[in-house]
N, C-alpha and C positions, 0 to 999 in steps of 0.2 A: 205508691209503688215505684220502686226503682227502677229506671231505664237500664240495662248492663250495654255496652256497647262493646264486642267480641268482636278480634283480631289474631291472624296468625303472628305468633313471638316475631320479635323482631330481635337482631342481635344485642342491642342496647337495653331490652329485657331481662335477662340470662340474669344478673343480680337481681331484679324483682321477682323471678319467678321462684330463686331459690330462697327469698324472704319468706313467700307464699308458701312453701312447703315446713320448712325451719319454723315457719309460727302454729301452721294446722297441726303441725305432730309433736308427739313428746320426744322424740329423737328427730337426728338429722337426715336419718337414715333414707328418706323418702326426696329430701330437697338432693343428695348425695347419688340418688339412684337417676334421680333428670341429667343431673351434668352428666353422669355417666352413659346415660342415653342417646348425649347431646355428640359424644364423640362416636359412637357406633355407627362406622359407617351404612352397617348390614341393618340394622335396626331405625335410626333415624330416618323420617322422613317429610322433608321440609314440607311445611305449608298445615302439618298436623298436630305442632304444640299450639294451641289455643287458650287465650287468655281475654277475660272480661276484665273492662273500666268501669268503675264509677263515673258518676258524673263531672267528678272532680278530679279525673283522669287516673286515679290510685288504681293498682291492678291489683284486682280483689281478687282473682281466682286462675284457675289453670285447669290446664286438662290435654292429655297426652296420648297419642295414638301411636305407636311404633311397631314394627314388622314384629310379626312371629310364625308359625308354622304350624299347620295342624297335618298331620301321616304327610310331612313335606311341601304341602300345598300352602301359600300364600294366605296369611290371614292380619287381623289388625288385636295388638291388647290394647286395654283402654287402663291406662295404670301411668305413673300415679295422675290422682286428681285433687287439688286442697283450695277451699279457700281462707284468705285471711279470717279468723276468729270474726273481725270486729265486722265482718261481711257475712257471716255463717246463717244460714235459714232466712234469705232474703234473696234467691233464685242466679245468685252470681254464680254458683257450681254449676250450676245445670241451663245455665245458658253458656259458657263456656265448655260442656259438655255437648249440648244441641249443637254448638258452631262445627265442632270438631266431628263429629257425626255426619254433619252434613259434608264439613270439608271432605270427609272420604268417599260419601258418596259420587260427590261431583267427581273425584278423582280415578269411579270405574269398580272402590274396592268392594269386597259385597260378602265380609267377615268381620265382623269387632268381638271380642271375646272380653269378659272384667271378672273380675271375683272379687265380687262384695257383698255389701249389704244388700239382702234377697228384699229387704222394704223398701229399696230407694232403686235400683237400676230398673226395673222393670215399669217405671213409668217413661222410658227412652224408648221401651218396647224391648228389651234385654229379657231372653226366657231360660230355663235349665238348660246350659250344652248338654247335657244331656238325652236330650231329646233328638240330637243328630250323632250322638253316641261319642261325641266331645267331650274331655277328661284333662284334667291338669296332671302335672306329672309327681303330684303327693298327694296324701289325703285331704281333702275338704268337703265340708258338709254338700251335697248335691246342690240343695238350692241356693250355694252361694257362688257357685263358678257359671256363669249367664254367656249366650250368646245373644248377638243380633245381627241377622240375616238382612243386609244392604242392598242386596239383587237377587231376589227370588228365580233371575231366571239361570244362576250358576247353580251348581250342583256345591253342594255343602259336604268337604269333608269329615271325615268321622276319623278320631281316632287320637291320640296323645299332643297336647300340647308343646312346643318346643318353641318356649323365651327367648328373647337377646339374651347372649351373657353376662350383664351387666345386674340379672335380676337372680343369677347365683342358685339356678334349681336346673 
């Protein structure tokens, strides 16, 4: 089993991490959306793009937390997330996803919001926004837009999604 050793990006990154997305997708459009991320000043926030090593120091994976808004209120999306193919189904996503999770908890925040796949987030503990009456601001199938609630002792808004502008909805 692979040890993943998980780090916040460092600026000497920033071309690996957009290898990392550039190779997991059929378009660019996802490594395209991080750099664009990376300049938002409203949406970026240091210490929350996370990135797993191999052993052999190659950075296999990424994973990105950035400001968003739910009825105005302060919340985190968890978008994009890739690992290298040749790292793919070998725990480097989802420890670079656990790093990042944690990173915000430590940092107070107690919102993460993703819209994915309903078989794979919900082992971070990701459940239907739905359930606090959380909504993206298009259609998507219910069980795909997930929350996870980081500080059960804030009060969880409810109500429409509102992205960086860098994610063009």
């Amino acid at each position: 089993m692979t040890t993943w050793t998980t780090r916040p990006e460092q600026p000497e990154d920033v071309a690996a991490v957009h290898a990392v997305h550039a190779a997991a997708f059929p378009t660019p459009a996802e490594a395209d959306l991080v750099d664009a991320l990376r300049t938002d000043a409203e949406a970026w926030i240091d210490g929350l793009s996370l990135v797993a090593q191999a052993p052999d120091g190659t950075l296999a994976a990424h994973a990105l937390l950035t400001r968003c808004h739910v009825d105005g209120r302060p919340a985190l999306a968890l978008a994009p997330c890739a690992t290298l193919p040749a790292y793919q189904r070998q725990g480097a996503g989802s420890a670079a996803i656990r790093a990042a999770l944690e990173a915000a908890r430590q940092r107070g925040e107690s919102l993460v919001l993703v819209l994915g796949h309903a078989d794979y987030y919900p082992r971070f503990g990701f459940e239907p926004a739905s359930r606090w009456g959380i909504r993206a601001p298009f259609e998507v199938p219910d069980e795909a837009m997930m929350a996870l609630v980081l500080d059960s002792d804030q009060p969880v808004p409810s109500g429409v999604i509102r992205y960086a502008d860098a994610f063009g909805v």
